[in-house]
C-alpha positions as CSV (number, residue, x, y, z in Angstrom):
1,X,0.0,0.0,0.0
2,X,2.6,2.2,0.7
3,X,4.6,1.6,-2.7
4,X,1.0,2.8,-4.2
5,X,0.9,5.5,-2.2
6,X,4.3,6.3,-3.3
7,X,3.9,5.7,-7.0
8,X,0.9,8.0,-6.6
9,X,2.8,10.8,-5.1
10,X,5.7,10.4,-7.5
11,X,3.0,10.1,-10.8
12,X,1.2,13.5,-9.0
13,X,4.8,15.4,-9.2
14,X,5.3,14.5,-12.5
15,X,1.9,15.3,-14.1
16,X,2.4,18.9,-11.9
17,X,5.7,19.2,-13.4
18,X,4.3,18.5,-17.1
19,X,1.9,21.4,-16.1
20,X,4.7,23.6,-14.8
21,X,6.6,22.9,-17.6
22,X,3.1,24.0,-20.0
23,X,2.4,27.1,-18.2
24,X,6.2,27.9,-18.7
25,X,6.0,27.2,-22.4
26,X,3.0,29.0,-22.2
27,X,4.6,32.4,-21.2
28,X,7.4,32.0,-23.4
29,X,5.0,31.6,-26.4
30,X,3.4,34.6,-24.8
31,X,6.1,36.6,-24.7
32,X,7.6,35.9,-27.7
33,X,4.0,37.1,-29.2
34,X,4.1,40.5,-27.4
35,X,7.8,41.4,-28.8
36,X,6.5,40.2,-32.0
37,X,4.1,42.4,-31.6
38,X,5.8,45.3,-30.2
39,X,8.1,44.8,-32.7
40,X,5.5,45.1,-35.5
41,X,3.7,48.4,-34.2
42,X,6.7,50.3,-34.0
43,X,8.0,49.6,-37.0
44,X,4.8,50.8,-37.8
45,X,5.1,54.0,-35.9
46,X,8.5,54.9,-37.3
47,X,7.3,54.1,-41.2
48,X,4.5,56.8,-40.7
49,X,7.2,58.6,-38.5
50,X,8.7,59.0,-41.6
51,X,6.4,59.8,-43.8
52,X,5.8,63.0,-42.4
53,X,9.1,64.0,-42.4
54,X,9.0,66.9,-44.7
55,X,6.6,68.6,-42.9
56,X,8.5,68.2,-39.5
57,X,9.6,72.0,-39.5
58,X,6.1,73.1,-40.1
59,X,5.0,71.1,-36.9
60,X,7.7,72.7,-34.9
61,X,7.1,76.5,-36.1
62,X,3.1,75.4,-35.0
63,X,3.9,74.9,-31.6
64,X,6.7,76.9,-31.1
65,X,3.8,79.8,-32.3
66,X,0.9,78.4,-29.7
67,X,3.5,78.0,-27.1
68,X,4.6,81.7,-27.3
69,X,0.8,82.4,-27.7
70,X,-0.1,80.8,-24.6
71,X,3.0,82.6,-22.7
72,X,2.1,85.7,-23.8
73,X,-1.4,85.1,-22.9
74,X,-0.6,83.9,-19.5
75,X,1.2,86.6,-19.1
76,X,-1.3,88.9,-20.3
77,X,-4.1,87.6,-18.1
78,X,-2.0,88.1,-15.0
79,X,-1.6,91.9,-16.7
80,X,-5.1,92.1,-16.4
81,X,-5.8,90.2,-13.4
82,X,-7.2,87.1,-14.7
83,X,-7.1,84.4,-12.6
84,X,-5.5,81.3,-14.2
85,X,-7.0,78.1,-14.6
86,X,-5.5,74.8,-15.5
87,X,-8.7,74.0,-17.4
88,X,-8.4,76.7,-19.7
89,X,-4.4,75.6,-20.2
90,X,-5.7,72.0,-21.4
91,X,-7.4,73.7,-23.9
92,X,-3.6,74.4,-25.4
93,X,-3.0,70.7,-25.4
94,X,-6.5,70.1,-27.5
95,X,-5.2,73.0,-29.5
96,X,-2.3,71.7,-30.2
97,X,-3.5,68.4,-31.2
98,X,-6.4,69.8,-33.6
99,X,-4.0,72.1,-35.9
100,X,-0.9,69.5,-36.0
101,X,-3.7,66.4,-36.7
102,X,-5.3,69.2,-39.7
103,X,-2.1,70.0,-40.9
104,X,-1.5,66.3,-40.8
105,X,-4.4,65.7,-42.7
106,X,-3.7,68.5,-45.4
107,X,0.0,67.0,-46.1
108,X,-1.9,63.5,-46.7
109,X,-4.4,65.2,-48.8
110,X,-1.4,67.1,-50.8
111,X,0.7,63.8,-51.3
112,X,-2.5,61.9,-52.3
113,X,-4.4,64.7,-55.0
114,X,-3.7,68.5,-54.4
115,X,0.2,68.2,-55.3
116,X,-0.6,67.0,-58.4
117,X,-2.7,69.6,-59.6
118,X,-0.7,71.9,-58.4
119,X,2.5,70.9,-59.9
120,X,0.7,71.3,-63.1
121,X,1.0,74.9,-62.9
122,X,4.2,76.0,-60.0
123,X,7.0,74.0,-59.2
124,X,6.3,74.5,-55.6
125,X,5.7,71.3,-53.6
126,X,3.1,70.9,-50.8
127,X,1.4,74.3,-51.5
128,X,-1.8,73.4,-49.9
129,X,0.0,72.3,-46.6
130,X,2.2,75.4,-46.9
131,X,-0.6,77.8,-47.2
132,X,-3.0,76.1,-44.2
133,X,0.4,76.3,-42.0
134,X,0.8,79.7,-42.9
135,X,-2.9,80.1,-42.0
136,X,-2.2,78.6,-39.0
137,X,0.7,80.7,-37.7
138,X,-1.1,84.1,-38.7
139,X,-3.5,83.5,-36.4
140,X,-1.2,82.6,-33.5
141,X,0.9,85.7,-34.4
142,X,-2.2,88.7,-34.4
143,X,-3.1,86.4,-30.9
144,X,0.4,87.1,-29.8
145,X,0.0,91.0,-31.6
146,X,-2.7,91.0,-28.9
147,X,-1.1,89.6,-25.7
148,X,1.8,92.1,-26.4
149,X,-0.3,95.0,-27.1
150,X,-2.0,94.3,-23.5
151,X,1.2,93.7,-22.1
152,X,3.3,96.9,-22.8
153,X,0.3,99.0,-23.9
154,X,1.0,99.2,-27.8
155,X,0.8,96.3,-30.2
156,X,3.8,95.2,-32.2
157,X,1.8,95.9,-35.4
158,X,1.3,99.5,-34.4
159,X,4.7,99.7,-33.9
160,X,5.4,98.6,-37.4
161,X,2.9,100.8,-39.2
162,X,4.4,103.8,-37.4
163,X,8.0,103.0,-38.4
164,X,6.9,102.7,-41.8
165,X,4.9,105.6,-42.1
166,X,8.3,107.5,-40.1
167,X,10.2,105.6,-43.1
168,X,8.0,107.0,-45.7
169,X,8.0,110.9,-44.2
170,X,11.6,110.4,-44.2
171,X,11.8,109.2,-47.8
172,X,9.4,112.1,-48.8
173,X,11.0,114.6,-47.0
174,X,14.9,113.5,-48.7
175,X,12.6,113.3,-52.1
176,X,11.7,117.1,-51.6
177,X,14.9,117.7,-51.1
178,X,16.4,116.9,-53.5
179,X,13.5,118.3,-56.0
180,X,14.2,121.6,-54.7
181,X,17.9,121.5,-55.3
């Protein structure tokens, strides 16, 4: 009886070795299917990575323009005594996201159709994503225009339009000079 007892107990170990051994197996074939699969989505990643390579400037001057935006407007609501809200600096982040996804989505619709067409008639690649990045960066620069204006009391635009019109009385003024010689 004992000697069945022991043949039992040996015959247990083994079978819970065979399982040990499956549930080991298991997580190797596991494993190996998760770096397989890491593997696969960044390769992936960096193939569409690299697809949008030529645009990769125009994503930087983007945020580089709505992160001077949002200083200048930080510091312009403390200017005016605004409290500030990290809610309202989330919307930055959505920002952010929306104009780099839609100029994204411009550069895909340029490769695909627009640069085509446009080719036919300039030489000038990527027009379409040009011109909505140009769009883009306008609109962060007269919201920065504004931020400065409440910060030091005059906007920068003013300050442009009066040194041209100064340039101008100057040049009119040498013009009449010289026509009265």
């Amino acid at each position: 009886m004992k000697q069945y007892t022991l043949v039992g107990t040996v015959a247990q170990k083994e079978k819970e070795l065979k399982e040990k051994e499956l549930k080991v197996g298991d997580r190797f074939m596991l494993n190996s299917i998760l770096v397989a699969m890491k593997t696969y989505i960044v390769s992936t990643l960096t193939v569409i990575a690299c697809f949008f390579i030529p645009i990769k400037p125009l994503i930087g001057i983007i945020v580089m323009c709505i992160g001077f935006d949002t200083i200048t407007g930080i510091i312009s609501a403390k200017k005016r005594g605004v409290k500030f809200e990290s809610k309202k600096f989330g919307r930055v982040i959505t920002k952010t996201f929306i104009f780099v996804s839609a100029l994204l989505g411009v550069f895909v619709l340029d490769i695909l159709l627009l640069n085509k067409i446009v080719l036919n008639f300039t030489s000038f690649n990527y027009l379409a994503t040009y011109l909505f990045c140009g769009v883009v960066v306008f609109n962060e620069l007269v919201s920065i225009d504004e931020n400065i204006g409440v910060i030091t009391g005059t906007r920068i635009s003013k300050r442009f339009t009066d040194m041209l019109n100064a340039f101008k009385t100057t040049k009119d003024k040498i013009n009449n000079a010289r026509n009265n010689d």
